[in-house]
KEPAVEX-306885 format. One line per field, with one value per residue (C-alpha): residue number from 1; x, y, z. Coordinates in Angstrom, 3 decimals. Layout:
# residues N
pos <- NUM, ...
c1 <- X, ...
c2 <- Y, ...
c3 <- Z, ...
This chain:
# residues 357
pos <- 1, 2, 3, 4, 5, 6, 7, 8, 9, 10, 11, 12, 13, 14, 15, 16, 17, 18, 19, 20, 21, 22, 23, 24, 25, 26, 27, 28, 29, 30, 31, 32, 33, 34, 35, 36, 37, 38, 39, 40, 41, 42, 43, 44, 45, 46, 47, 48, 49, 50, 51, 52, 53, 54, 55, 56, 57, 58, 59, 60, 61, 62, 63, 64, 65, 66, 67, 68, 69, 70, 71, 72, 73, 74, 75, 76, 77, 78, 79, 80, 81, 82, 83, 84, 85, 86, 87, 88, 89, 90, 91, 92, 93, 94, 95, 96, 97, 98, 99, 100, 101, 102, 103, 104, 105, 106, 107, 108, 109, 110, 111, 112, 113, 114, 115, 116, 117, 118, 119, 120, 121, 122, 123, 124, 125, 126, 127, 128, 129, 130, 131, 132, 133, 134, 135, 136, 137, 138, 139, 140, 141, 142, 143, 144, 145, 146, 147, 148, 149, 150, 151, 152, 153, 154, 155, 156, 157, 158, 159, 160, 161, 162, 163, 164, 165, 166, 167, 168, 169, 170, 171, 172, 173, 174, 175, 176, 177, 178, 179, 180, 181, 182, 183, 184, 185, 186, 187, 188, 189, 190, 191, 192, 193, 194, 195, 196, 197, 198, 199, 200, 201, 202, 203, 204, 205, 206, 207, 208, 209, 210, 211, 212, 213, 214, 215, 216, 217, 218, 219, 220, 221, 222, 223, 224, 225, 226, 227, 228, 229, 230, 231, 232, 233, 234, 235, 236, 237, 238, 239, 240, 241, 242, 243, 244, 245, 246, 247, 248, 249, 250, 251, 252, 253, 254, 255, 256, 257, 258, 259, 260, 261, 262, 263, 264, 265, 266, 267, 268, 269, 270, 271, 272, 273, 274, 275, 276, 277, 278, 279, 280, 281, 282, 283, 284, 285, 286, 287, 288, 289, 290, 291, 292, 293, 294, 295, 296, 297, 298, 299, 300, 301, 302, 303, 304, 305, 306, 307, 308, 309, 310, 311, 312, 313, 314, 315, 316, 317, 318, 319, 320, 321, 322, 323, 324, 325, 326, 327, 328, 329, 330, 331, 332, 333, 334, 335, 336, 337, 338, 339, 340, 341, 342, 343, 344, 345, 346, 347, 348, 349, 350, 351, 352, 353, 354, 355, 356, 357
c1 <- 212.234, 212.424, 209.160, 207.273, 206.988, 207.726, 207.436, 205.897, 202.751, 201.803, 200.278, 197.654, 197.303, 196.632, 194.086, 192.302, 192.081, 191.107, 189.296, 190.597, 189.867, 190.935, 190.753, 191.032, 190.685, 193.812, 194.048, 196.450, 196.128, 197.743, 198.256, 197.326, 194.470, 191.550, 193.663, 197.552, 198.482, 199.109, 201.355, 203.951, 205.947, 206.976, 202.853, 203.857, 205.073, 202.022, 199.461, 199.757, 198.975, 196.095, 197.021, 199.612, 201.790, 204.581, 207.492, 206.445, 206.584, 209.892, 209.691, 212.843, 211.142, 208.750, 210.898, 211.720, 207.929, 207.443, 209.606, 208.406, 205.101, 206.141, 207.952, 205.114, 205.170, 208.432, 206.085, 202.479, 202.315, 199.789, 199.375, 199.880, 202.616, 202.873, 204.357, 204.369, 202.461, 203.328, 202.015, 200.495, 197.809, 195.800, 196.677, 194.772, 197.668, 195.002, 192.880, 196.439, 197.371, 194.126, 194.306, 192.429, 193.935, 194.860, 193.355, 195.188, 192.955, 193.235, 194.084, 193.645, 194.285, 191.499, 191.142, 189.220, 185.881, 186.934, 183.891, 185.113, 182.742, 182.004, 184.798, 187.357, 186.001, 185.811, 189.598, 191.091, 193.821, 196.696, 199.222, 202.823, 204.294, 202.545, 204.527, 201.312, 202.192, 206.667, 206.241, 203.772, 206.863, 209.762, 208.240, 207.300, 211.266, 212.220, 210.247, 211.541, 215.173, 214.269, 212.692, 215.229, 213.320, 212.552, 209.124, 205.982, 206.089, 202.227, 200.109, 198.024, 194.693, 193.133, 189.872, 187.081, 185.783, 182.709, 184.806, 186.775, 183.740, 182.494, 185.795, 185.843, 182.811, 181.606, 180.041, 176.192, 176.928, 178.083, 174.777, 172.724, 174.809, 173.624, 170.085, 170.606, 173.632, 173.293, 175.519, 178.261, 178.328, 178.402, 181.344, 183.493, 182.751, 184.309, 187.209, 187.828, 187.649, 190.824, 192.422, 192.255, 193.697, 196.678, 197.982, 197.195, 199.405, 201.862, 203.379, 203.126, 205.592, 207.625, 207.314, 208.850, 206.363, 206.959, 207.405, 206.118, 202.930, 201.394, 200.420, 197.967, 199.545, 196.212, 194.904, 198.153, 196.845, 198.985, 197.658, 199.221, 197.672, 197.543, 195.963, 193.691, 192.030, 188.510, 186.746, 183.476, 183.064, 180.849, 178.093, 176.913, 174.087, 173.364, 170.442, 170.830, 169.451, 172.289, 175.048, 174.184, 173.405, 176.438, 178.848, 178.796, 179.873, 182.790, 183.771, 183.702, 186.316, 188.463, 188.007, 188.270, 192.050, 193.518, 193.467, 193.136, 190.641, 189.172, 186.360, 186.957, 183.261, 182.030, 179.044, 176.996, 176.728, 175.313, 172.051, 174.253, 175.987, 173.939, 174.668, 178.624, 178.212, 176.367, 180.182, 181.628, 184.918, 185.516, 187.104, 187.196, 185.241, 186.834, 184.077, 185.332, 183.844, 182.786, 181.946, 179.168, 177.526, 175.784, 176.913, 178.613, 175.495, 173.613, 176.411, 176.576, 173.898, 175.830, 179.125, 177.336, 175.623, 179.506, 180.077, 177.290, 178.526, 181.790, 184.166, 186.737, 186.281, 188.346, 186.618, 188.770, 187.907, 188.260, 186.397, 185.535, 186.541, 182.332, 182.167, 185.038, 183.412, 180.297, 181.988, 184.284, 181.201, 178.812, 181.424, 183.288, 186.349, 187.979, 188.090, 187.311, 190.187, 190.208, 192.070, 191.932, 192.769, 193.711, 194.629, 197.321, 199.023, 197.026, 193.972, 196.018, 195.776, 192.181, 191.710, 193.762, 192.197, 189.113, 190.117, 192.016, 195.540
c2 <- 37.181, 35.727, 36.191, 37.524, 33.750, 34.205, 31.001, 32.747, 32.931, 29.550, 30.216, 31.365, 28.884, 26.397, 28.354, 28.702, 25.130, 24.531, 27.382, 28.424, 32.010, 35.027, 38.820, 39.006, 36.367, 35.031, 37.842, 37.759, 40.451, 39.466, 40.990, 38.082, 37.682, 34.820, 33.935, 33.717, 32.558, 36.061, 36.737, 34.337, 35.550, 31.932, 31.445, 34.101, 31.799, 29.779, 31.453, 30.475, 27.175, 25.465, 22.584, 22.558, 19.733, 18.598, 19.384, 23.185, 23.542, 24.054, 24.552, 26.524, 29.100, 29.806, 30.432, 34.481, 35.149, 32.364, 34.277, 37.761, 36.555, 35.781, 38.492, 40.674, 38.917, 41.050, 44.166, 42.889, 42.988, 40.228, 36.903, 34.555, 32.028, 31.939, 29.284, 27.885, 25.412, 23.095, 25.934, 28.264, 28.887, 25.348, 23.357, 20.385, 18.321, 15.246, 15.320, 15.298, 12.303, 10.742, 11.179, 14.840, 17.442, 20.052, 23.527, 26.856, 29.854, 33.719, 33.158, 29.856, 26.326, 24.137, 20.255, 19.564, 17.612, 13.967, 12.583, 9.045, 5.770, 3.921, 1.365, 3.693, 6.162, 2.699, 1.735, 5.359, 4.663, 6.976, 6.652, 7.272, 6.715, 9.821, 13.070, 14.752, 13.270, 13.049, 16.931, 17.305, 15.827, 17.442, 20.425, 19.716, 18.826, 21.709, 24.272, 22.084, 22.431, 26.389, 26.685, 25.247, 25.524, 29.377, 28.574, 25.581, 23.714, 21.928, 20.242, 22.131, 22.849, 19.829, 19.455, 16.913, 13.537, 15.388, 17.683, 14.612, 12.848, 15.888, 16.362, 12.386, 11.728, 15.345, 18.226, 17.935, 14.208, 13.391, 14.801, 12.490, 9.633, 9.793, 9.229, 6.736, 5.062, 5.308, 2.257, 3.082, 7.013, 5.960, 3.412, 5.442, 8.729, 6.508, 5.527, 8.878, 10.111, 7.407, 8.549, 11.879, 10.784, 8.989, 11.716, 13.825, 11.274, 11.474, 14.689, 14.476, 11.888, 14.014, 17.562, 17.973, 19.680, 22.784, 23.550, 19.998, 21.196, 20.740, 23.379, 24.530, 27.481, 28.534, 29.719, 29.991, 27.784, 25.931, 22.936, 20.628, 17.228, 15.751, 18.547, 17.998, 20.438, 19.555, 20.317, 19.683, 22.315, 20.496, 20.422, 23.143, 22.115, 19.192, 18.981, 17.991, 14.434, 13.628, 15.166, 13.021, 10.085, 9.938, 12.407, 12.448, 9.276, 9.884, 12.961, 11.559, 8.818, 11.321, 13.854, 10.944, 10.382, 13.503, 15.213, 18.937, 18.273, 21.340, 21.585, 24.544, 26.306, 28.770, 31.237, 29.823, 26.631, 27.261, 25.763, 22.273, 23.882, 21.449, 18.078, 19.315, 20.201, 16.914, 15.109, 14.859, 14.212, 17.584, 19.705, 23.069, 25.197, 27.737, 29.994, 32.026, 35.854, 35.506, 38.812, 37.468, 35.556, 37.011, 40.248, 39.717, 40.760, 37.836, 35.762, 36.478, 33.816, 31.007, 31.595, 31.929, 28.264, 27.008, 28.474, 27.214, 23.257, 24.129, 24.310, 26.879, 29.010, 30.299, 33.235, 34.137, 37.443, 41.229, 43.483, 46.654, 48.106, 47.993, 44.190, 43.540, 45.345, 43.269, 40.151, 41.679, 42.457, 39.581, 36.339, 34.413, 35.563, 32.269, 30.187, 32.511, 33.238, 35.878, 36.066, 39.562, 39.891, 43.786, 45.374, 47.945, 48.046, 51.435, 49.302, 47.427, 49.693, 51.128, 47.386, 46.678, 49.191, 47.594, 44.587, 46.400, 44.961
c3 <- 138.292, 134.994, 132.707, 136.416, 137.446, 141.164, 143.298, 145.654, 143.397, 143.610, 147.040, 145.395, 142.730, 145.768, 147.625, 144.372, 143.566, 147.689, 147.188, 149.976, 152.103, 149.461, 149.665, 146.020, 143.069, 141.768, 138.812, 135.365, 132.304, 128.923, 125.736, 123.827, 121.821, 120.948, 118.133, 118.597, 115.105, 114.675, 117.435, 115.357, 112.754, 111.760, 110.560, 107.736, 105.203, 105.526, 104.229, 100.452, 101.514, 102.040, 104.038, 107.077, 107.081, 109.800, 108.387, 107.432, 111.201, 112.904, 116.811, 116.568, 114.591, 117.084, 120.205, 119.852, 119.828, 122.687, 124.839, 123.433, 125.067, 128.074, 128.923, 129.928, 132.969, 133.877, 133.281, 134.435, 138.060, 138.201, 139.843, 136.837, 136.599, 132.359, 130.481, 127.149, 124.780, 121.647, 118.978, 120.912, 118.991, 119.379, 116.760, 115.749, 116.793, 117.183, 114.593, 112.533, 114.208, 113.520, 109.952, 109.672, 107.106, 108.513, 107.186, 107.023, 107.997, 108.499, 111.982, 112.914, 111.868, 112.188, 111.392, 107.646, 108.188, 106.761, 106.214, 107.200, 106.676, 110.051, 109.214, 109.196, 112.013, 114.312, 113.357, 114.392, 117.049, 118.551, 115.698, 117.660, 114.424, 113.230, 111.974, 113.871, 117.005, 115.981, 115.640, 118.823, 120.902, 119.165, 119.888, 123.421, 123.840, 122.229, 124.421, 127.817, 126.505, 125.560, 129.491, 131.171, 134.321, 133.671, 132.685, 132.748, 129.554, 128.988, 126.699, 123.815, 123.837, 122.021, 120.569, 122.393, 121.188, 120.292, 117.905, 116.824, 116.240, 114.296, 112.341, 111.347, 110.536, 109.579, 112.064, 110.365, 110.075, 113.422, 114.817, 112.562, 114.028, 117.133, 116.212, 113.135, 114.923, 118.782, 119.468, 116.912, 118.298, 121.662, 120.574, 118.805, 121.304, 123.938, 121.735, 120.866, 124.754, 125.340, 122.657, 124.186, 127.504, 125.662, 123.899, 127.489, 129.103, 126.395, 126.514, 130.676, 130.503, 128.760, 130.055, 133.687, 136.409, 137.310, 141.327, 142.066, 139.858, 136.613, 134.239, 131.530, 129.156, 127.722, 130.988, 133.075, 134.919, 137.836, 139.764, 142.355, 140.916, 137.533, 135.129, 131.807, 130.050, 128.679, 125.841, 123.964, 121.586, 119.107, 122.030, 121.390, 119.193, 121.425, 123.478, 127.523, 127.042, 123.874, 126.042, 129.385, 127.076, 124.467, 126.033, 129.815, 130.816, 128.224, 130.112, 133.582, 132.447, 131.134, 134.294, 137.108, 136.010, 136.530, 139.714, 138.734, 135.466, 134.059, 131.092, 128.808, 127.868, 126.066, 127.312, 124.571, 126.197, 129.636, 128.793, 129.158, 132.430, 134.985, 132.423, 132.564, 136.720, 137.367, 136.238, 139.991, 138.804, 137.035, 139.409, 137.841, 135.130, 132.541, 130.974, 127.869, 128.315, 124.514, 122.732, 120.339, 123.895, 127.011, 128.198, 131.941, 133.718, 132.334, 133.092, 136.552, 137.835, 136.073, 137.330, 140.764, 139.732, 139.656, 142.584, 144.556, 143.190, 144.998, 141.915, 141.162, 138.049, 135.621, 133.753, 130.367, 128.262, 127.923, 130.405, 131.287, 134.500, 135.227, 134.308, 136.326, 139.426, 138.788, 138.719, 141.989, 143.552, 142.873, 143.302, 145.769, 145.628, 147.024, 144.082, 141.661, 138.906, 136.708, 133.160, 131.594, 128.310, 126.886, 124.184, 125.824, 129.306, 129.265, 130.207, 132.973, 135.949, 135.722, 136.227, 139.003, 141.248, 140.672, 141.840, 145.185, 143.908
């Protein structure tokens, strides 16, 4: 089996999105870390600069360390189906197309807060005739052509309309806004959440599905209906009544297009968990396993909370064969999907019998 991705595997995949009966959550471990910029040797000439630009990036470059990546699927024995992503490390491929710089970091790249006036925030549109979005679709191609049916090509991870809004208008700014300019927030917030979609849409009329299925790379995550991954970073400084005024009804019209949406959180933000679960439309929740947040024993009663609302979970992070028992112990294991992240394949197996695979 090329790169581990067995057919057969996507059994699972189903009963975890109809969260269906399971002995076991759907399980993957990786090697790969928060921040993949450093997985890619083609990142190395970049660091002398302080701004990334289009044309420093060539998808062709990236491809030895793309497949270097995925084959640990020929050594994990795991139930992930792993693919590949435009960058692989979450570029700002949006914010570029909006107009953002770019910003070169240790081990990330991040869009530069722009610190656009209302007239020009209000006038943003999907450029098409951007080298953001012309190098977003080259490199989708490229990665289909490099697959050749061996492996899911997907879309990146992009950044919210709340981070958009934050990286436009400014992050301390953009909070301000919504109290000195409710209707303009709420205006462009809604703009930016279409925007969004479009470049979603995009790159899935470009990138063939996979078994009859569409996939996120991030999470390895398969799903028989039309897939988007959420995200609304910058909420974590705002209160429940701004995010169900401004944000939610922004994040139901992105969710109630895509069959298999899922919303990307942090375990910082669970004090906006029943806004986020009150959105219908979003079928699934990823939680990050952050170190800096709640240990796993505090987290326990909010994954439960998911649970209880009937939505599959995807719980990302590094664990100890303890936490993982917890979580084993304390969840539904239909629905429930766990991505492990180690350091070693030492770390692999102490896991696995935890888990009874």
């Amino acid at each position: 089996m090329t790169f581990g991705n067995d057919p057969a595997k996507l059994d699972r995949y189903r009963a975890f999105w109809s969260r269906g009966d399971a002995s076991r959550p759907l399980t993957g471990f990786t090697l790969a870390g928060w921040f993949p910029m450093q997985e890619f040797a083609a990142c190395l000439p970049w660091q002398p600069h302080r701004y990334l630009e289009p044309a420093m990036i060539s998808p062709a470059d990236f491809f030895v360390d793309h497949l270097r990546m995925l084959r640990e699927g020929e050594t994990m024995d795991d139930d992930l189906i792993r693919g590949a992503l435009p960058g692989q490390l979450a570029f700002p491929w949006l914010a570029g197309m909006l107009g953002c710089k770019v910003r070169i970091l240790p081990s990330t790249v991040v869009g530069e807060e722009m610190h656009f006036d209302w007239d020009r925030a209000l006038a943003v549109r999907l450029d098409r005739s951007s080298p953001w979005h012309r190098k977003y679709m080259e490199y989708a191609d490229a990665l289909v052509e490099l697959a050749a049916g061996r492996f899911p090509v997907s879309h990146s991870a992009e950044i919210g309309p709340t981070d958009l809004h934050a990286v436009l208008r400014g992050h301390t700014r953009s909070l301000i806004d919504l109290v000195d300019e409710p209707e303009k927030s709420a205006e462009l917030l809604a703009r930016l959440g279409e925007i969004f979609r479009e470049a979603t849409d995009d790159i899935w009329r470009r990138v063939p599905l996979y078994h009859g299925g569409y996939f996120d790379a991030q999470y390895s995550l398969w799903a028989p209906g039309r897939i988007v991954r959420m995200q609304e970073d910058a909420t974590a400084v705002y209160s429940p009544k701004l995010y169900r005024r401004f944000v939610q009804p922004v994040d139901r019209e992105i969710a109630r297009h895509y069959e298999s949406s899922f919303i990307h959180l942090h375990s910082t933000s669970m004090f906006l968990l029943d806004a986020f679960l009150e959105i219908a439309e979003i079928r699934c929740f990823e939680v990050n396993n952050d170190a800096l947040g709640p240990g796993v024993p505090a987290m326990v009663p909010f994954f439960q909370r998911i649970q209880r609302a009937c939505r599959p979970l995807v719980i990302k992070g590094s664990f100890t064969p303890d936490e993982l028992k917890l979580l084993a112990d304390r969840l539904e294991a239909r629905g429930l999907f766990l991505n492990v992240m180690v350091q070693s394949m030492a770390e692999v197996e102490p896991l696995r019998r935890v888990l009874g695979m």
